[in-house]
C-alpha positions as CSV (number, residue, x, y, z in Angstrom):
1,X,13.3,-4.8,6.2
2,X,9.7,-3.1,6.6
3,X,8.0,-2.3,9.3
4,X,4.6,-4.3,8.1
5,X,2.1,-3.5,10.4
6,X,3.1,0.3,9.7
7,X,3.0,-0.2,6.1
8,X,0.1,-2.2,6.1
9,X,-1.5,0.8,8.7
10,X,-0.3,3.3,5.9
11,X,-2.1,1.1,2.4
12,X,-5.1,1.3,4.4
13,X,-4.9,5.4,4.9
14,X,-3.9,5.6,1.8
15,X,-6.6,3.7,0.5
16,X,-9.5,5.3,2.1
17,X,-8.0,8.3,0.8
18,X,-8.2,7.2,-2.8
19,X,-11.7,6.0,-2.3
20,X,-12.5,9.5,-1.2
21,X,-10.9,11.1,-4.5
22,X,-12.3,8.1,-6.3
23,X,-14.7,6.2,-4.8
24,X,-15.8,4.0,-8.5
25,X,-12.5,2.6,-8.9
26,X,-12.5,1.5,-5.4
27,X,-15.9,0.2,-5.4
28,X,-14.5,-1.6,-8.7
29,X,-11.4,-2.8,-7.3
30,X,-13.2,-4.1,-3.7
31,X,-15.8,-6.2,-6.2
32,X,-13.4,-7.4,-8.8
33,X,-11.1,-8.7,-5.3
34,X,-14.4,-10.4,-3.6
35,X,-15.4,-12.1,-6.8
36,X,-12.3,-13.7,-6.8
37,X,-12.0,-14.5,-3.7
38,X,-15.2,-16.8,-3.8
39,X,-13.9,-19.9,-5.3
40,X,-15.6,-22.8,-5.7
41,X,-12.8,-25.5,-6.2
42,X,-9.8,-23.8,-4.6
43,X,-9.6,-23.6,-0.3
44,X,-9.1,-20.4,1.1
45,X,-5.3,-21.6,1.5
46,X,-4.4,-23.0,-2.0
47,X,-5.7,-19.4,-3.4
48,X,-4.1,-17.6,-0.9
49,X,-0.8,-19.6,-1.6
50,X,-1.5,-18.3,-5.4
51,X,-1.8,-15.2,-4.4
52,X,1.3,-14.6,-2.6
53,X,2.9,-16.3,-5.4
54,X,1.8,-14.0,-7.7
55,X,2.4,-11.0,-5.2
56,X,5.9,-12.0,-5.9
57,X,6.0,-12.4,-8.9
58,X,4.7,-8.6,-9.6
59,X,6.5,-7.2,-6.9
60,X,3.4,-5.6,-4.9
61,X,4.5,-5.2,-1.6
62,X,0.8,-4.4,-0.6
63,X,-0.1,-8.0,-1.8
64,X,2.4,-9.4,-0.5
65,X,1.5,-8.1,3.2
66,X,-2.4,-8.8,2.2
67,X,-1.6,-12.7,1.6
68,X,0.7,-13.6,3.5
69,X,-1.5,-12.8,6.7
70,X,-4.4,-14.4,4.7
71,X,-2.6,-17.5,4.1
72,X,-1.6,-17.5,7.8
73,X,-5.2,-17.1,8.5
74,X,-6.3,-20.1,6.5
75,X,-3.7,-22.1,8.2
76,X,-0.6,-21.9,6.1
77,X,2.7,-22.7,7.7
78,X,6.0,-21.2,7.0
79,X,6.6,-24.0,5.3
80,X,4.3,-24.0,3.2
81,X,4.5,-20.2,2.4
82,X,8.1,-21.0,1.7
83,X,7.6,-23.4,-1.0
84,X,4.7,-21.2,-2.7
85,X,7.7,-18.3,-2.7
86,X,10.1,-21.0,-3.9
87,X,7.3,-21.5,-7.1
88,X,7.4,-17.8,-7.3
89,X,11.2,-17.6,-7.5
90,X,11.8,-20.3,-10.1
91,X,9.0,-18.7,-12.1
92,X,10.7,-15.4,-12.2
93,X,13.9,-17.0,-13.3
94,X,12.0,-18.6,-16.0
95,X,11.0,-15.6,-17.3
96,X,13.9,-14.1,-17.1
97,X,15.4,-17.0,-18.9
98,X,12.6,-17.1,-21.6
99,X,12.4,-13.0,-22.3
100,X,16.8,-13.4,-22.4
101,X,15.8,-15.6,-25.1
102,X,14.2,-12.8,-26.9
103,X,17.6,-10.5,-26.7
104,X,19.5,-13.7,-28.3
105,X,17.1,-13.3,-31.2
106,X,16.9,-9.8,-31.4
107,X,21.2,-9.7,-31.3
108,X,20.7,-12.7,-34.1
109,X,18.7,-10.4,-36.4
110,X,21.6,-7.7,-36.2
């Protein structure tokens, strides 16, 4: 397993490196990430919850530091973090399922 605050310590390096090489698409990145952060019908936990969901779902181990410790912030349990990943898993099978489905067809067509 990873060492999270270490990684977590290195994304941030690594990232103000980045916005010294590039400092637009950081700029870009920071605003598109605060607009959606301001949500108007979600809590800070329900998005945060999405988030690590998604983080799962797309395999970003950055994100996946970023919202869990968010979610914990705005007063997730384990529990509940464990059911969002739980939503995350059985959407991955899903899609696993559904694009399998596309290899059935493909091997129809042969």
């Amino acid at each position: 397993m990873k060492d999270w605050p270490a990684y977590s310590a290195t994304l941030r390096d690594r990232g103000k490196e980045l916005g010294q090489l590039h400092p637009e698409i950081v700029k870009g990145f920071v605003a598109l990430n605060n607009g959606a952060a301001k949500t108007q019908h979600l809590d800070a936990k329900t998005r945060e919850l999405i988030a690590l969901a998604v983080a799962i779902t797309t395999r970003c181990d950055g994100c996946l530091d970023a919202h869990v410790r968010k979610a914990q912030a705005a007063g997730a349990t384990k529990e509940e973090i464990a059911e969002a990943l739980g939503v995350s898993i059985a959407l991955n099978a899903g899609a696993a399922f559904t694009y399998a489905l596309h290899a059935l067809d493909r091997a129809n067509e042969a």
